[in-house]
TIRO-2110 file (N, C-alpha, C; in Angstrom, 1 decimal):
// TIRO-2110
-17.4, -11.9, -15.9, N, 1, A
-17.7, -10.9, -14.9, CA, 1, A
-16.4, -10.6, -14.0, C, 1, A
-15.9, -11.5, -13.5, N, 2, A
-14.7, -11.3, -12.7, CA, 2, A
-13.8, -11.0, -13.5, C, 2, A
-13.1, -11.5, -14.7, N, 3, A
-12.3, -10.9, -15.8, CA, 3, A
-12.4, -9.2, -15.6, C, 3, A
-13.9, -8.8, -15.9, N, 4, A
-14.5, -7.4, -15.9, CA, 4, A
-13.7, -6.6, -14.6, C, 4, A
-14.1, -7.2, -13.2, N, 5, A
-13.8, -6.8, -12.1, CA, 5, A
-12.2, -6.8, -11.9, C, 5, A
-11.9, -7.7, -12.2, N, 6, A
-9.9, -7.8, -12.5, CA, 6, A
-9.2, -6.6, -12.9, C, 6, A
-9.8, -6.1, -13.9, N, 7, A
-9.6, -5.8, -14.8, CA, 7, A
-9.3, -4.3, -14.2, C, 7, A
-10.6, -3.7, -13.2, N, 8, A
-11.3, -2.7, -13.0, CA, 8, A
-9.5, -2.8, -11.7, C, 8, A
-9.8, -3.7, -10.9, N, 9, A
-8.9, -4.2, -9.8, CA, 9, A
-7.3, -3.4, -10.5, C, 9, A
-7.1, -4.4, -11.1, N, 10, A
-5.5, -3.9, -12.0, CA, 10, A
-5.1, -2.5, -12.2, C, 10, A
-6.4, -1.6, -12.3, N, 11, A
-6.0, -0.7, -13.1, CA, 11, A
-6.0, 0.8, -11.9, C, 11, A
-7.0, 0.1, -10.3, N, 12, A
-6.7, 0.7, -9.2, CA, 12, A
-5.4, 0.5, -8.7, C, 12, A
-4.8, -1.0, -8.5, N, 13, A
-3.7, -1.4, -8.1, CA, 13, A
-2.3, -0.1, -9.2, C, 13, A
-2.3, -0.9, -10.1, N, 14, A
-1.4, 0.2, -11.2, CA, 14, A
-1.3, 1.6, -10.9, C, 14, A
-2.3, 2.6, -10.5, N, 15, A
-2.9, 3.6, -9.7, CA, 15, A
-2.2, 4.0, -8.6, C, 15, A
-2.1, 3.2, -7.6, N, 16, A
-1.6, 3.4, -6.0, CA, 16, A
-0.1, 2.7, -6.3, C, 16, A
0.2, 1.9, -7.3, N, 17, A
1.5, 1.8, -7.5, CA, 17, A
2.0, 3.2, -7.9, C, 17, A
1.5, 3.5, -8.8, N, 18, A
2.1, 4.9, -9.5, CA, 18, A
2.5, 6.0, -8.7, C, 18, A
1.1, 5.9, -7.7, N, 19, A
1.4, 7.2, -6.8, CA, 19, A
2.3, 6.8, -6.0, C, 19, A
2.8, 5.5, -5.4, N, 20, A
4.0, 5.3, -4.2, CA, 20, A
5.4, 5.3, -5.3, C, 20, A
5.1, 5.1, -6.7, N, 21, A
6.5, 5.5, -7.3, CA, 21, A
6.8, 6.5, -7.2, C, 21, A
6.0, 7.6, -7.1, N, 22, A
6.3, 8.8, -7.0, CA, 22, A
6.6, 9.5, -5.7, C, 22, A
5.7, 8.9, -4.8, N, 23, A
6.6, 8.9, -3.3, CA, 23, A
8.0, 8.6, -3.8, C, 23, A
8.3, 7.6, -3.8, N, 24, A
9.6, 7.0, -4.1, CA, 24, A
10.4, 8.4, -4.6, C, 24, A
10.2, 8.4, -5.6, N, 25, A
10.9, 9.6, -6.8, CA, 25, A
11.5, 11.0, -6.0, C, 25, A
10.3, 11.2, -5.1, N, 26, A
10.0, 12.6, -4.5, CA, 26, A
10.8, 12.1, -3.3, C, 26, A
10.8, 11.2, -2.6, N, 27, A
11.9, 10.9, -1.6, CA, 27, A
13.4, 11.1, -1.9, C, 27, A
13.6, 10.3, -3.3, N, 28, A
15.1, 10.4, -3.4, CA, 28, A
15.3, 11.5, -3.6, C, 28, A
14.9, 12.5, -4.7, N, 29, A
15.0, 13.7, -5.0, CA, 29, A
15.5, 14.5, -3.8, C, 29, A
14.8, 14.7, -2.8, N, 30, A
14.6, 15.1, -1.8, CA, 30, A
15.8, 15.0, -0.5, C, 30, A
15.8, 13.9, -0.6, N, 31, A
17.6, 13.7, 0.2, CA, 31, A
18.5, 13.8, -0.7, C, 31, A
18.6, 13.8, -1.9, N, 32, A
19.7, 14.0, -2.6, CA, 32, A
20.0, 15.7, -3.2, C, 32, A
19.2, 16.2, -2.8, N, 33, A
19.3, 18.0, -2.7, CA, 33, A
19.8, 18.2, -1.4, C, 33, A
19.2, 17.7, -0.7, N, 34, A
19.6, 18.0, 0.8, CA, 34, A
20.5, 17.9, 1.1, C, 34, A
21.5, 16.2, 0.8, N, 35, A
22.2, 16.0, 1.0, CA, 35, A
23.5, 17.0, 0.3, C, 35, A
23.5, 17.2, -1.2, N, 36, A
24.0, 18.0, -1.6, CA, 36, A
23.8, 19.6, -1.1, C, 36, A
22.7, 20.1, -0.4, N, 37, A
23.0, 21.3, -0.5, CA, 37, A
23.8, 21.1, 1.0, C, 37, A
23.7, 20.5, 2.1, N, 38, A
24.5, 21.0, 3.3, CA, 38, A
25.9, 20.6, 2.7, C, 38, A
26.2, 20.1, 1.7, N, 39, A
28.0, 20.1, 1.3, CA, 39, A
28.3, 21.7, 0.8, C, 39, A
27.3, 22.3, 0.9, N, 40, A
27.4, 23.6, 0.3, CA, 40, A
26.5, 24.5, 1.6, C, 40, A
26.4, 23.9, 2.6, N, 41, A
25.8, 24.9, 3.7, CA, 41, A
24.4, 25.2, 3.4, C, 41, A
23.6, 24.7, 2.4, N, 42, A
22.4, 25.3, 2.0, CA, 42, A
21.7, 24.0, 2.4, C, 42, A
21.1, 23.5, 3.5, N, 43, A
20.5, 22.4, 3.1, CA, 43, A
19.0, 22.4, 2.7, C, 43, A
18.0, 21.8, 2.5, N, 44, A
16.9, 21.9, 1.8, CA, 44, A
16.1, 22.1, 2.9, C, 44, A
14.8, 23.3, 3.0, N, 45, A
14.2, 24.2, 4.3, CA, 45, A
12.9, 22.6, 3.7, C, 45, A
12.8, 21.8, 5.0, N, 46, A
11.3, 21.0, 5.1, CA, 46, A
12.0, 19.9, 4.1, C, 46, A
13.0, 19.4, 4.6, N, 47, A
13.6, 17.9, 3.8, CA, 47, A
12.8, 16.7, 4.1, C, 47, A
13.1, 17.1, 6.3, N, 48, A
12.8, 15.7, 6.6, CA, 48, A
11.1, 16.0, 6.4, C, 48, A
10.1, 16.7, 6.2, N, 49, A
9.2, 16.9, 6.0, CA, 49, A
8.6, 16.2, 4.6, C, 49, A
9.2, 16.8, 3.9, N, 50, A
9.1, 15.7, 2.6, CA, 50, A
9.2, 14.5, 2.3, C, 50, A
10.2, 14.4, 3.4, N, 51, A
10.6, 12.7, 3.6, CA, 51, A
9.7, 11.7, 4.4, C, 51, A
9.2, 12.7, 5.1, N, 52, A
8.2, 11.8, 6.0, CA, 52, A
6.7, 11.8, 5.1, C, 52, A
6.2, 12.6, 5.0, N, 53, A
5.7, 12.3, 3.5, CA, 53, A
5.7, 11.5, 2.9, C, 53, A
6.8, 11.5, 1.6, N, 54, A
7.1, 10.8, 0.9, CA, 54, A
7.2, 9.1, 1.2, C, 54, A
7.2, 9.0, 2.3, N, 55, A
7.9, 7.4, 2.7, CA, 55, A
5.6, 7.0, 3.3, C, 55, A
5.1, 7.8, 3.6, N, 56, A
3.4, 7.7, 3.8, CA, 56, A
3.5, 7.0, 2.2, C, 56, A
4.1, 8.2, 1.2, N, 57, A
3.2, 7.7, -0.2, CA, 57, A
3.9, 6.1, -0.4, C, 57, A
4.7, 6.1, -0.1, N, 58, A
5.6, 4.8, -1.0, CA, 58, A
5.0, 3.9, 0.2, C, 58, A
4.9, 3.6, 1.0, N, 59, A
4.5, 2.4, 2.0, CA, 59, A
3.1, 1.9, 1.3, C, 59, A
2.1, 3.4, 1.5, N, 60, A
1.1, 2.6, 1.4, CA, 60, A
0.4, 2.6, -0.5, C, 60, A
1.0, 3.2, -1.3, N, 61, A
1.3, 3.2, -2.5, CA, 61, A
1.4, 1.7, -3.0, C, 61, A
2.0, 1.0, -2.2, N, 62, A
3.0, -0.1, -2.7, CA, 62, A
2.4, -1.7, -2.1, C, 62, A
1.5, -1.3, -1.4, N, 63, A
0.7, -2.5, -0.2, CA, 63, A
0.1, -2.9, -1.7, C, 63, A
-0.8, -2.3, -2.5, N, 64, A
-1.1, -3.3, -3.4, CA, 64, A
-1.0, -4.2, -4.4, C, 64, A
-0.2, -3.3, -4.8, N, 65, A
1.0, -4.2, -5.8, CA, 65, A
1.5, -5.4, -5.3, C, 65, A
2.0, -4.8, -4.4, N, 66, A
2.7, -6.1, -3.5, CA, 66, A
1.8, -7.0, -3.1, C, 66, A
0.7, -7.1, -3.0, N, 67, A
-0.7, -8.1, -2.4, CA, 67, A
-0.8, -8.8, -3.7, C, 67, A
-0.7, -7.6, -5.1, N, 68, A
-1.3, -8.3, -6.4, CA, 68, A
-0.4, -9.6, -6.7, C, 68, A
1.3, -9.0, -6.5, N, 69, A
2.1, -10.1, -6.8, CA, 69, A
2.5, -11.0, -6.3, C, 69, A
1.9, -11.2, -5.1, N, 70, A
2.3, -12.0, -4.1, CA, 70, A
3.4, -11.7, -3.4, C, 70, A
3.8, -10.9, -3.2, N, 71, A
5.0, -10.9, -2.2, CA, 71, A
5.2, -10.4, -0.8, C, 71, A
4.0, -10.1, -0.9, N, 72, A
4.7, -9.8, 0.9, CA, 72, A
5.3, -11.4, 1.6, C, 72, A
5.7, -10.7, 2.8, N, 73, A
6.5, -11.8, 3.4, CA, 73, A
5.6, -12.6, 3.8, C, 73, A
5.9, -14.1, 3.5, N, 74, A
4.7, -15.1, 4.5, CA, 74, A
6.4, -15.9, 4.8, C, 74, A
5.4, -16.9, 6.4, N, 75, A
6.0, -17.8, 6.5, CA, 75, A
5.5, -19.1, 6.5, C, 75, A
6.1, -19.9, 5.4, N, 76, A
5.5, -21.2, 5.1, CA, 76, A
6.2, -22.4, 5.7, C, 76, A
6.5, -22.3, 7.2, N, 77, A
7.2, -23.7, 7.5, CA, 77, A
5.9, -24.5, 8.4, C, 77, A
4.9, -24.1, 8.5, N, 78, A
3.9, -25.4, 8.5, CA, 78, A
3.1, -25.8, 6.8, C, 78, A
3.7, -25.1, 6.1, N, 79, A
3.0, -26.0, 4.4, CA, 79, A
2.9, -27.2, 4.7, C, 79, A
4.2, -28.0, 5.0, N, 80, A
5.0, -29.4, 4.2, CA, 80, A
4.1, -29.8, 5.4, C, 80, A
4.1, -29.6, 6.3, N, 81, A
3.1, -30.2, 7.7, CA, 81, A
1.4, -30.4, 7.7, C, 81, A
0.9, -29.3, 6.9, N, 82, A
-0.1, -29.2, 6.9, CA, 82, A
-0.8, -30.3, 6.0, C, 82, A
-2.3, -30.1, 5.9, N, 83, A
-2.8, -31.4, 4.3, CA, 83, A
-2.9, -29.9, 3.4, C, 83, A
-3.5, -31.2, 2.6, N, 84, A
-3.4, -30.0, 1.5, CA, 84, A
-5.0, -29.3, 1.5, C, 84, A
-6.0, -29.3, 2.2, N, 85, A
-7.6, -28.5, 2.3, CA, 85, A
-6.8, -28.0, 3.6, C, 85, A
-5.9, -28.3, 4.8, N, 86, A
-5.4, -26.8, 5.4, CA, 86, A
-5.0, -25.8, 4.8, C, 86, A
-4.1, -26.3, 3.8, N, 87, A
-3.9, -25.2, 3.2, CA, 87, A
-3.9, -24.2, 2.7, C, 87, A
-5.1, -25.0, 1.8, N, 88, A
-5.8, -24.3, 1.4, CA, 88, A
-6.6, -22.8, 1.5, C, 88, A
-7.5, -23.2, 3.2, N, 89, A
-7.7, -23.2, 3.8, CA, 89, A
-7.3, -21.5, 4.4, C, 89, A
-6.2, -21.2, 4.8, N, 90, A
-4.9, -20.8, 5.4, CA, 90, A
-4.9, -19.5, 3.9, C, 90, A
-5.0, -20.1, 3.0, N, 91, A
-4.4, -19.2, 2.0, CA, 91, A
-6.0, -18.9, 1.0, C, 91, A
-7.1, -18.9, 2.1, N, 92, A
-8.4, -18.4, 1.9, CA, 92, A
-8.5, -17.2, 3.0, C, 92, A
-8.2, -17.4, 4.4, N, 93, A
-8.4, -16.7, 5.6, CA, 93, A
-7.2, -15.9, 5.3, C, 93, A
-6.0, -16.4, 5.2, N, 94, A
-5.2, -15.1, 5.1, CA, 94, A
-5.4, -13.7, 4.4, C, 94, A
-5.5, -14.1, 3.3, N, 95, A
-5.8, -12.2, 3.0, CA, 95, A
-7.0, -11.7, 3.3, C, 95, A
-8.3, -12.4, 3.9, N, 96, A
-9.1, -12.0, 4.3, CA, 96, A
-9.0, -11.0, 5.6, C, 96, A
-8.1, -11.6, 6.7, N, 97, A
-7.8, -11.0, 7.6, CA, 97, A
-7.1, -10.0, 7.9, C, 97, A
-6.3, -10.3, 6.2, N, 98, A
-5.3, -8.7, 5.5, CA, 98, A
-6.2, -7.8, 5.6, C, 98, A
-7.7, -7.6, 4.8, N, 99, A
-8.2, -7.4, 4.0, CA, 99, A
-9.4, -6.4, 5.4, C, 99, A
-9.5, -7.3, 6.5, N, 100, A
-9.9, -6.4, 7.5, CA, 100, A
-8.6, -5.7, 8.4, C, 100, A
-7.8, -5.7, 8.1, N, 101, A
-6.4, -4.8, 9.0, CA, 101, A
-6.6, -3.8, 7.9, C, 101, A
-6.7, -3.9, 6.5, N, 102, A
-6.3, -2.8, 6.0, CA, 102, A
-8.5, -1.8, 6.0, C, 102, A
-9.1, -2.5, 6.4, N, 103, A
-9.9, -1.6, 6.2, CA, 103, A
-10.2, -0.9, 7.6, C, 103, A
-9.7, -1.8, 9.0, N, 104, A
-9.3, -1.1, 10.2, CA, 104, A
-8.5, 0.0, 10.0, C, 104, A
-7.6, -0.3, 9.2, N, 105, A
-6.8, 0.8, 9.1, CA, 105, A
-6.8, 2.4, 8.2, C, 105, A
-7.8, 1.8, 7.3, N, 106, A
-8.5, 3.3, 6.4, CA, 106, A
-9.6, 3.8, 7.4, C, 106, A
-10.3, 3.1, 7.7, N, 107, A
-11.2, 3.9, 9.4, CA, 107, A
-10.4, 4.9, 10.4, C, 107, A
-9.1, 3.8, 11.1, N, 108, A
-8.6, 4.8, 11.6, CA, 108, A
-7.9, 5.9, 10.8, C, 108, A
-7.4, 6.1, 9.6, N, 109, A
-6.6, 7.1, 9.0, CA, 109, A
-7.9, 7.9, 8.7, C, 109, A
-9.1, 7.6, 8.1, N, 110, A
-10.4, 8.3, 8.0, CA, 110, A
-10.5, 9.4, 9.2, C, 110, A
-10.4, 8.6, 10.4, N, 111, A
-10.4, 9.6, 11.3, CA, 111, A
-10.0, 10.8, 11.8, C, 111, A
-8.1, 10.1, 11.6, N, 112, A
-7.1, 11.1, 12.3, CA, 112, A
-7.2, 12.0, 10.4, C, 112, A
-7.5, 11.7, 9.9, N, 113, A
-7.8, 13.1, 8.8, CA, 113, A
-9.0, 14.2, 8.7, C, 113, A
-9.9, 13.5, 9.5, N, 114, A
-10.9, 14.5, 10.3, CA, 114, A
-10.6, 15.4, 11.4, C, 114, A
-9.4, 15.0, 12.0, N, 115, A
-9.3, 15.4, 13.1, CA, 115, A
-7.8, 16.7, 12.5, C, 115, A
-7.3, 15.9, 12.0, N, 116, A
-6.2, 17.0, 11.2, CA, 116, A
-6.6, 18.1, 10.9, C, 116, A
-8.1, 18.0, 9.9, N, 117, A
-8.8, 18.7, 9.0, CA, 117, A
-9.1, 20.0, 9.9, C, 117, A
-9.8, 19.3, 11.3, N, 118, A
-10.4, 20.1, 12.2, CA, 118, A
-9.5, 21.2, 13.1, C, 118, A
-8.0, 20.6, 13.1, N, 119, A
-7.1, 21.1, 14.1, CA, 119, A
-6.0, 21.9, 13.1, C, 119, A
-6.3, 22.0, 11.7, N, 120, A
-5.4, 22.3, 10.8, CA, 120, A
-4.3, 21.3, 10.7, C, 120, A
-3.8, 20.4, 11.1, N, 121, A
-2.3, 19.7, 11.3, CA, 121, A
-1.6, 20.0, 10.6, C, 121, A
-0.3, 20.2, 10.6, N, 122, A
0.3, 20.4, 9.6, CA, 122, A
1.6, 20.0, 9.6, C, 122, A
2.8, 19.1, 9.1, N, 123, A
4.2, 19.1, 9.3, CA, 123, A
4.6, 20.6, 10.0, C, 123, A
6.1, 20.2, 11.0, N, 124, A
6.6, 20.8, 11.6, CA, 124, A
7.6, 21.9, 11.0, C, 124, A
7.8, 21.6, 9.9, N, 125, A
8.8, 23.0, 9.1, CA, 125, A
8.1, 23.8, 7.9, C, 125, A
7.5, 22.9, 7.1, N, 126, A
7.4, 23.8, 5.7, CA, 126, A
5.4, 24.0, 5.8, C, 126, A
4.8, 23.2, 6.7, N, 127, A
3.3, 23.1, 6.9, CA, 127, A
2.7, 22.7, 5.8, C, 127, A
3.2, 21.2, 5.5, N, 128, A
2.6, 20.5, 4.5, CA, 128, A
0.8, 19.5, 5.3, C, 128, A
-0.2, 20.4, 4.4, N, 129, A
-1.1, 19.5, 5.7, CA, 129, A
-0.9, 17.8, 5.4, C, 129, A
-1.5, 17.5, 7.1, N, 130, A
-1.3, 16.1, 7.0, CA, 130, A
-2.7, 15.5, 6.7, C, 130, A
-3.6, 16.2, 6.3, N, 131, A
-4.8, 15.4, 5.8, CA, 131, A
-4.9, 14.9, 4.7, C, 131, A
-4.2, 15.5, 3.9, N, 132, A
-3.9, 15.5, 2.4, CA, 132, A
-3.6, 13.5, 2.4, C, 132, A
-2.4, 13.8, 2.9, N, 133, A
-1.7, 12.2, 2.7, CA, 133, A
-2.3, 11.3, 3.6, C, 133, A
-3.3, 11.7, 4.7, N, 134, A
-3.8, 10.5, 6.0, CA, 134, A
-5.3, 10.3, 4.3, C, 134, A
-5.7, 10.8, 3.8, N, 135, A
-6.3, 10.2, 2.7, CA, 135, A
-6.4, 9.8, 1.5, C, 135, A
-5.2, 10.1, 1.4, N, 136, A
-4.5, 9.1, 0.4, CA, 136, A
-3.9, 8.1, 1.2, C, 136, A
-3.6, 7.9, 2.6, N, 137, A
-3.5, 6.5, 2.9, CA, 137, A
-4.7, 5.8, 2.8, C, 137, A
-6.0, 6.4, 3.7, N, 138, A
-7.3, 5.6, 3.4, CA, 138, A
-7.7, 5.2, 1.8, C, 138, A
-7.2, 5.6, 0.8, N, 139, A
-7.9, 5.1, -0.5, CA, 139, A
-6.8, 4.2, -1.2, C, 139, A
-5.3, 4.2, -0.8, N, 140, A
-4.4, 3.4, -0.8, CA, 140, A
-4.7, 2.3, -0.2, C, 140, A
-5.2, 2.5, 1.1, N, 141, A
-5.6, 0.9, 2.3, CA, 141, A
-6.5, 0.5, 1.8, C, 141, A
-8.1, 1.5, 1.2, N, 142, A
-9.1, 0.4, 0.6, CA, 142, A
-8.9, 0.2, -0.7, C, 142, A
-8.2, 0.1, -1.7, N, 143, A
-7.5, -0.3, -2.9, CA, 143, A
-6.9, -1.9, -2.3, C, 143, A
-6.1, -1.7, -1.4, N, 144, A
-5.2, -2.9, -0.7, CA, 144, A
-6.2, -4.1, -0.2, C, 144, A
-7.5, -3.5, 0.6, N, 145, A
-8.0, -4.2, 1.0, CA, 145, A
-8.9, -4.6, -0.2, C, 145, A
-9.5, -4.1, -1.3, N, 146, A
-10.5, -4.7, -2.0, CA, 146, A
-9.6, -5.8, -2.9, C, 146, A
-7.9, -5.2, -3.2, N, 147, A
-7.4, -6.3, -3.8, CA, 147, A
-7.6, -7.9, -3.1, C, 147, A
-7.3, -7.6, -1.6, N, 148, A
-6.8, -9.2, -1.2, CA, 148, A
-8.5, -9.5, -1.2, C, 148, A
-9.3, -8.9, -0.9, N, 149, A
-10.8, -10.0, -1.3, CA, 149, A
-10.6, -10.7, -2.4, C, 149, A
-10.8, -10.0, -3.5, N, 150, A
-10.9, -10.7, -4.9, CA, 150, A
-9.6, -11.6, -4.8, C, 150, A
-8.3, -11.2, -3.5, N, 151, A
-7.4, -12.6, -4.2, CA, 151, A
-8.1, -14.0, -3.0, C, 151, A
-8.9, -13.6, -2.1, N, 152, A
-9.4, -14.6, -1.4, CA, 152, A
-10.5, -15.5, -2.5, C, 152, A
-11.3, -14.5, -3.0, N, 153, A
-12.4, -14.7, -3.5, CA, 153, A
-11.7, -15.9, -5.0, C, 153, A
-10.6, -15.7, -5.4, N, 154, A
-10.4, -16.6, -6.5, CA, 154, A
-9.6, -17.7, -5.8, C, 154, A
-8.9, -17.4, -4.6, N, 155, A
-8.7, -18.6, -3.7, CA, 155, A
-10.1, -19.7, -3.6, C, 155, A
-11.0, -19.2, -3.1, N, 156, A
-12.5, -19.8, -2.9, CA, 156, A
-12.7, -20.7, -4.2, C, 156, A
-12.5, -19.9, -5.4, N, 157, A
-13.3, -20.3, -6.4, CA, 157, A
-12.0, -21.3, -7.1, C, 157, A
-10.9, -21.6, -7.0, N, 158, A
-9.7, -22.2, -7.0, CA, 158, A
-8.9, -21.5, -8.6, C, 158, A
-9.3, -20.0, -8.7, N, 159, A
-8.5, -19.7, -10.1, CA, 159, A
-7.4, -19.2, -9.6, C, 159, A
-6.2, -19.2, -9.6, N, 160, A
-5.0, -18.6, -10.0, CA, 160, A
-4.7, -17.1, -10.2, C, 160, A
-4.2, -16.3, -9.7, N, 161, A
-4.0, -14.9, -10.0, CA, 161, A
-3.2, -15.0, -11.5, C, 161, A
-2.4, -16.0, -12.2, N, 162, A
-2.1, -15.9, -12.8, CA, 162, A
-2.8, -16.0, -14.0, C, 162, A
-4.0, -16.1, -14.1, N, 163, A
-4.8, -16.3, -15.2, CA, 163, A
-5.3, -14.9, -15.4, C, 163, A
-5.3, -13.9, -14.6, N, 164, A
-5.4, -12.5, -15.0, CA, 164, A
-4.8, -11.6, -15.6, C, 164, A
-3.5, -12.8, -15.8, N, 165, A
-2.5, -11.3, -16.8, CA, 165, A
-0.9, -11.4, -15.7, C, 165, A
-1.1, -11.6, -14.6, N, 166, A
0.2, -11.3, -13.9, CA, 166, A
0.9, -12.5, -13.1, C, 166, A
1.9, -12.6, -13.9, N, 167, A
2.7, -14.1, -12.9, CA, 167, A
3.5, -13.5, -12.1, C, 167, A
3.2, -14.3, -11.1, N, 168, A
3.3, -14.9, -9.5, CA, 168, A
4.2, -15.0, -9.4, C, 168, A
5.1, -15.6, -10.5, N, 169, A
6.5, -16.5, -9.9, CA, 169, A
7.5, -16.3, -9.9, C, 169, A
7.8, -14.9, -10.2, N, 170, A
8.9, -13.9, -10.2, CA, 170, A
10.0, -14.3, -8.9, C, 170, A
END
C-alpha cells in the first residue's frame, strides 16, 4: 500500500518539479531577451513581471523535490551529541513541522488568491493575474506538505526513502 501511495507521491512531486523547471526556463528566457533587447534600446514591456512570476514558479515548484531528496539545508551539529532515539526522534518531528508551515502556508496563499480574485490583482506592467500563481503556490505547498508526511511517516515506520526508487546520497 505505501509502495501504491509512493508511487502516487513521486509522480505529484515530478509534477511541481516540472512546473518550477519551467519557471526556471521562463525566467531565464526572460532576462536574457531583456537583457539583450535594452543593448538594442528595445527592452522586454513586463520583464520584471515575468520575473517575479517566474521565481513564485521555481521556489515553490521546487520545495518538493527538494524535500523528496533530502536536501534542503539542515543543521546537524547536535547529531554526534545527541543518542541515537533523539535522533531519531528530531528526524520524525522535523518534517512534520515542515509539513504544517507548508500547509499554513497554502491557507494563507488560499486566501490572498481570494482576495486577488475579488480585487482583480494584477502585476504592475503587463496585468498578469496574481491569482493564477497564489494557486499554484497552494497546490505546490500542499504537494510539499503531503510529501514530508509520508517522509515522517516512513521515518515512524523506520523504511528509508531510498527503498522507493530515489537515492538520498547524492
Amino acid at each position: 500500500m505505501r509502495a501504491i501511495i509512493w508511487q502516487w507521491a513521486d509522480r505529484l512531486i515530478s509534477l511541481s518539479a516540472f512546473v518550477g523547471t519551467v519557471g526556471l526556463m521562463v525566467g531565464v528566457v526572460d532576462i536574457l531577451i531583456d537583457v539583450v533587447g535594452r543593448e538594442f534600446h528595445m527592452p522586454l514591456k513586463g520583464a520584471q513581471d515575468i520575473s517575479q512570476m517566474a521565481m513564485v514558479t521555481m521556489v515553490f515548484g521546487g520545495m518538493a523535490i527538494a524535500d523528496r531528496m533530502n536536501s534542503h539545508i539542515a543543521v546537524d551539529i547536535f547529531e554526534g551529541v545527541f543518542s541515537e532515539r533523539l535522533n531519531r526522534i528530531t528526524q520524525i518531528i522535523a518534517p512534520l513541522i515542515g509539513a504544517l508551515v507548508f500547509v499554513m502556508l497554502a491557507k494563507a496563499m488560499w486566501d490572498a488568491a481570494a482576495l486577488s480574485r475579488m480585487l482583480n490583482l494584477a502585476t504592475n506592467i503587463i496585468y498578469l493575474p496574481k491569482a493564477w500563481f497564489q494557486y499554484m503556490a497552494v497546490v505546490m505547498s500542499v504537494i510539499t506538505a503531503l510529501a514530508m508526511i509520508l517522509r515522517a511517516v516512513d521515518n515512524i515506520l523506520g523504511r528509508p526513502m531510498t527503498e522507493h526508487g530515489i537515492d538520498t546520497t547524492l
